[in-house]
N, C-alpha and C positions, 0 to 999 in steps of 0.2 A: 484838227490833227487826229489822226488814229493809228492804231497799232495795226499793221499788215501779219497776217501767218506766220512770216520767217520771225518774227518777234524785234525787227528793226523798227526804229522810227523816218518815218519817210518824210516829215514836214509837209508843210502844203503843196512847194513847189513841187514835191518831190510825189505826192497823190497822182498830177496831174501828167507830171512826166511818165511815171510807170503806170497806172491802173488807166490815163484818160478823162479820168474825173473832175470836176470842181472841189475844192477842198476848204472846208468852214471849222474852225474852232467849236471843238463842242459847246462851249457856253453860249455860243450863241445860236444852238438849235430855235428856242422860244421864239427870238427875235426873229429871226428869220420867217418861222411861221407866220407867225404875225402880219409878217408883213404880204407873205403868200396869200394868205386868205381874207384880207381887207378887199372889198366890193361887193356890190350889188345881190349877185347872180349866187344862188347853191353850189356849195361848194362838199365835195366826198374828202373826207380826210381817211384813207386808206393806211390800219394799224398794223405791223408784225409784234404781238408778243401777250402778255398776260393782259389784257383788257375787256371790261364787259361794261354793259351798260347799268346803272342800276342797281348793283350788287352794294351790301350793305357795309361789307368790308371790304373797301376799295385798297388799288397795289400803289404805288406811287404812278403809275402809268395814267391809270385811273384817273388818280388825282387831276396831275399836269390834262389830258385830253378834256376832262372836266370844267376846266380855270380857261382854255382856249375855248370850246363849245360858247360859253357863258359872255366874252368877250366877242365871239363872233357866233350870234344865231345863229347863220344862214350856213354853219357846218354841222355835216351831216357824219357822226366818225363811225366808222364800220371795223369789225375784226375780221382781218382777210391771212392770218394765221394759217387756217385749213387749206387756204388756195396756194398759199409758197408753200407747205408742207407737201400739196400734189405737185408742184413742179421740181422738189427736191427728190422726188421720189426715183425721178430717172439721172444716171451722173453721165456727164460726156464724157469724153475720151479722156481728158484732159482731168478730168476728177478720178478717174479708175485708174491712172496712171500714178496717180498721188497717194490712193489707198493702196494699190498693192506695194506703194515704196512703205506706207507706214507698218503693212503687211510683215514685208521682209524685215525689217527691223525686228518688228516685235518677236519672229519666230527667232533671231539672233539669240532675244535676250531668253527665251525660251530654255535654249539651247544650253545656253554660258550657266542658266539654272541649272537645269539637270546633271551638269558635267561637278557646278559648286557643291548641290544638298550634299550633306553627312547628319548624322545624328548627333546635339549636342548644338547645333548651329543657330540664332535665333533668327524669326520672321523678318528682322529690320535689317537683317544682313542678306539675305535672298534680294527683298524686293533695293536694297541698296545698291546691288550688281545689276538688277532688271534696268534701275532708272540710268546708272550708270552708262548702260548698253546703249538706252535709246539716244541719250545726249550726244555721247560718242558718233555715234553714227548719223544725226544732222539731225534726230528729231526732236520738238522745241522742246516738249513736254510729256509726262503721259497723260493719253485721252480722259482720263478718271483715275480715282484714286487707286493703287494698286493693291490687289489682294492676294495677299499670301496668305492662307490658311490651314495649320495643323492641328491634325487632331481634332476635337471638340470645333473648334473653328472651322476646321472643312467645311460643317454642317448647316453654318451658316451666309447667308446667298453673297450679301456684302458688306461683309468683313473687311474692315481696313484698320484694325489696329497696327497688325502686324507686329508684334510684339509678344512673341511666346516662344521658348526651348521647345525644338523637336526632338521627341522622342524617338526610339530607336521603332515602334510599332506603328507611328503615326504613317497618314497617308497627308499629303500637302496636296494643295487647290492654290495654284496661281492663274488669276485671272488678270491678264494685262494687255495693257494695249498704246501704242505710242502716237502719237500727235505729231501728225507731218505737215506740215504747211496745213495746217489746219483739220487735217481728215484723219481721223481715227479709226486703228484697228483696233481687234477684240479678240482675243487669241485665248483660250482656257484651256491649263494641262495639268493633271492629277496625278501626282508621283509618290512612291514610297519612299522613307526619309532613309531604309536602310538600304535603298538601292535595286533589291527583290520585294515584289508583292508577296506576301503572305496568302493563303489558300482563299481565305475570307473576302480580305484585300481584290485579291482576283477576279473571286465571283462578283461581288458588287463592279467594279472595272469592266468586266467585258460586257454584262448585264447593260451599263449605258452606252459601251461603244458598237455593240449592236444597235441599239435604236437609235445610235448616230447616222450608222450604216444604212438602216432604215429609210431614213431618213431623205437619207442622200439620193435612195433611190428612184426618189421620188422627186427630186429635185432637179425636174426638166425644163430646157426651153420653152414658154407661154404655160407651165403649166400653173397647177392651183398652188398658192403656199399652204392652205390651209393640211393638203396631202403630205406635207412631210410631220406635221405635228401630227396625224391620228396616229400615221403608223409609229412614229418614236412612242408614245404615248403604251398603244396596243403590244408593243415588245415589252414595254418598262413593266408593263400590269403585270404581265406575262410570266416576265422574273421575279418579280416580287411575291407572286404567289407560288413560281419554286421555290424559293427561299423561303418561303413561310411568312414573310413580311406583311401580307397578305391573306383572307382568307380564302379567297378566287377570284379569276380576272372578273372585272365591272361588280365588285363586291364592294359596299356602303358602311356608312357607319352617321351614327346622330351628330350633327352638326353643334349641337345646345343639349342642353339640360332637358329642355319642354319634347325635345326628340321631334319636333315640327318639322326639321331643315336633314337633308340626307347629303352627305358629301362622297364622295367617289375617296375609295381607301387610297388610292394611288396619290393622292393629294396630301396623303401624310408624309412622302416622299419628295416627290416631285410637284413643285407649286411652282413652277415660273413654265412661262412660253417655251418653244423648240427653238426660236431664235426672233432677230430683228433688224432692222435695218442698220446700214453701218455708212458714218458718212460725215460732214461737220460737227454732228456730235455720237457719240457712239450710240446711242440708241438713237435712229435716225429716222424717217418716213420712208415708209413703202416695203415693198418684198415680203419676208417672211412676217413683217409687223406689222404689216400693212392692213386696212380697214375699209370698205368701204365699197363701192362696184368696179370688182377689176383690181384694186387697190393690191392685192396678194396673187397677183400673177407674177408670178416670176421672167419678165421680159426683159429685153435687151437694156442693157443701164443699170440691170439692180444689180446693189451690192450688200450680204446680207448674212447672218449668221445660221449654223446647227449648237446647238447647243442643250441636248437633253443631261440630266442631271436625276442622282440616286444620293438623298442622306438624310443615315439613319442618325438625328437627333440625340445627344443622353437624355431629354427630359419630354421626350415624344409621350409615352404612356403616362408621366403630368398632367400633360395641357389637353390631351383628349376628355371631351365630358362624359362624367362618371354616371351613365344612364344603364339600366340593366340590360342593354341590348349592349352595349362599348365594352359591359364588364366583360359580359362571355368572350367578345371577340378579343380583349386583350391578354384574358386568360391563353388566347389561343396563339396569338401571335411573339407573348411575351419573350420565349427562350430563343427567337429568330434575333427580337430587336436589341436582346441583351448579347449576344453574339456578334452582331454586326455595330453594336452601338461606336458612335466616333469616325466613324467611315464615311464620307463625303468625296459622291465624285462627280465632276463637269468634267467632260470635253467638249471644247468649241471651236468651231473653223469659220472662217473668212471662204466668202464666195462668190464669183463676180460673173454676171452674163452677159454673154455677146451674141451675136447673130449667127456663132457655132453651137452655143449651147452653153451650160454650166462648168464653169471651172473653180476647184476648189485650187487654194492658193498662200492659204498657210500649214508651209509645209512641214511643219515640227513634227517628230517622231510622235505618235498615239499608238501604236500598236502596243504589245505587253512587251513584246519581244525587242522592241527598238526603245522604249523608255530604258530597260534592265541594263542593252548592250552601251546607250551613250552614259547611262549612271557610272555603269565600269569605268569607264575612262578617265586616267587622275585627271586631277585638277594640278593647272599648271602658270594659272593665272588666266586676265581676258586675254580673250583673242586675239592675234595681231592685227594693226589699223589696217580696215577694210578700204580701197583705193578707190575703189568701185564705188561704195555711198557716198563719200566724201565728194566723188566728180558730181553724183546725181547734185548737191549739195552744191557747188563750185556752182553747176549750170542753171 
């Protein structure tokens, strides 16, 4: 018996009725094997998932493949992980249809945010409307844990206490994403908790929504994924050394103490990817995460995020090593990052190609001027039941 996407149970008869399959009680995986691999002749037991051969702290996977090898010499077990990772890399039609449903959801709950935040409101009340949204509207779960983060918490990548009062100066980072029959979107939007960005606020904001932009533009049919990260990156530098965050673009700083290891300043900022694959789980194979020959072409099937990111740490000038080359430079950067300290911003969008080209498709308000105008708008409770997800759902 197993659990299908929609979160029903189908019993055995019921595997075979809908999916086509044979349907076996989990307990008796073992046996089963067993019984597959008894004979003569070599036999490949072809693995998905954490298994290696030989490693000294083995997973339970491990274990089990270990205990069946030993019983049957004549299997040979392989990790073929890497190979359904390249076949997950491209989704059919039937897959892209299911992400931009989890899509539209999640910019729903996006939405029902923006309209909720006040100052005074705490984290577990935002993301409690977020989850609320997605359930409402057919989907099982969210993709991953969801992150609301104000203030201090902005600044950190994944933050899931959710649990803190926002202040009236704070800026919030929700990073959510809902679970639709399986397929997860990734939607990230940075708001002001008082409804207007502050001057500061601003500058950090548009600073990654250009290298978003950047980004994008780069984000053609067959092209390289690796081109939308330089250029976010090359804008991100860019700002951060108007800002002063920075001492100039592709400017370093000692990674250690021993001052051996040089690290790119931008990386006190910005430390994660431009974006990744979106798909049975949110970080998924292929497109913009993608590795390997060809791996990061952006071609028909992928489905994939932007996501560049600006935050300024409270305890940034802390953790930097204290080497006389770090002193001077934090001497220099110091009254930027004590200016901007607490400000954490992601934006991230859902993107899907087809044989036209790149379509972006979570369509939540990012601009400065469309977060400010849907914040205006009271709040008046959720939404009315949407008739339209409910049929996707019915069908």
């Amino acid at each position: 018996e197993r659990e299908v996407w929609t979160g029903a149970r189908l019993g055995l008869p019921g595997i075979e009725r809908t999916l086509g399959l044979e349907g076996r009680e989990s307990a008796t995986l073992l046996r089963v094997l067993d019984s597959l691999l008894t004979g003569d002749s070599t036999t490949i037991l072809n693995i998905v998932g954490d298994f290696a051969l030989g490693r000294q702290s083995q997973t339970e996977t491990d274990q089990r493949v270990a205990a069946l090898t030993k019983r049957h010499p004549r299997v040979v077990a392989r990790n073929v992980t890497a190979a359904v990772a390249e076949l997950r890399r491209i989704k059919s039609a039937a897959e892209l249809d299911l992400i931009r449903k989890a899509v539209a959801i999640t910019v729903d709950a996006q939405r029902e945010a923006m309209r909720f935040i006040e100052p005074g409101q705490n984290e577990f009340e935002v993301q409690a409307l977020i989850e609320y949204t997605f359930r409402r509207n057919g989907a099982e779960r969210p993709g991953f844990s969801t992150i609301v983060g104000s203030g201090p918490n902005s600044t950190t990548l994944h933050y899931n206490a959710d649990d803190r009062f926002f202040d009236r100066n704070d800026v919030i980072v929700m990073d959510i994403g809902a679970a639709y029959h399986g397929y997860s979107a990734d939607v990230t939007r940075t708001v002001p908790a008082s409804g207007k960005f502050s001057a500061d606020q601003r500058a950090i904001y548009q600073a990654v929504r250009n290298a978003q932009a950047a980004a994008e533009r780069q984000a053609k049919l067959n092209a390289q994924g690796h081109l939308m990260a330089d250029s976010a990156s090359a804008v991100i530098e860019a700002a951060l050394a108007k800002l002063g965050l920075i001492e100039a673009p592709g400017a370093t700083y000692d990674c250690n103490m021993a001052a051996s290891q040089q690290c790119d300043q931008l990386f006190l900022y910005y430390m994660h990817g431009v974006g990744h694959g979106i798909g049975l789980d949110v970080h998924d194979p292929g497109a913009a995460g993608g590795s390997g020959s060809g791996a990061a072409l952006l071609v028909p099937g992928s489905a994939f995020t932007i996501e560049p990111g600006i935050y300024v740490r409270p305890n940034l000038l802390d953790i930097i090593p204290k080497t006389p080359r770090n002193l001077a430079m934090i001497a220099k950067i110091r009254p930027a990052v004590e200016r901007y300290r607490n400000i954490g911003v992601r934006i991230e969008d859902d993107y899907i190609v087809t044989e036209q080209g790149v379509e972006w498709i979570s369509r939540a308000p990012r601009e400065i001027s469309e977060i400010e105008a849907l914040m205006a708008q009271p709040w008046t409770g959720p939404a009315p039941r949407d008739i339209t997800k409910i049929d996707w759902y019915r069908r």
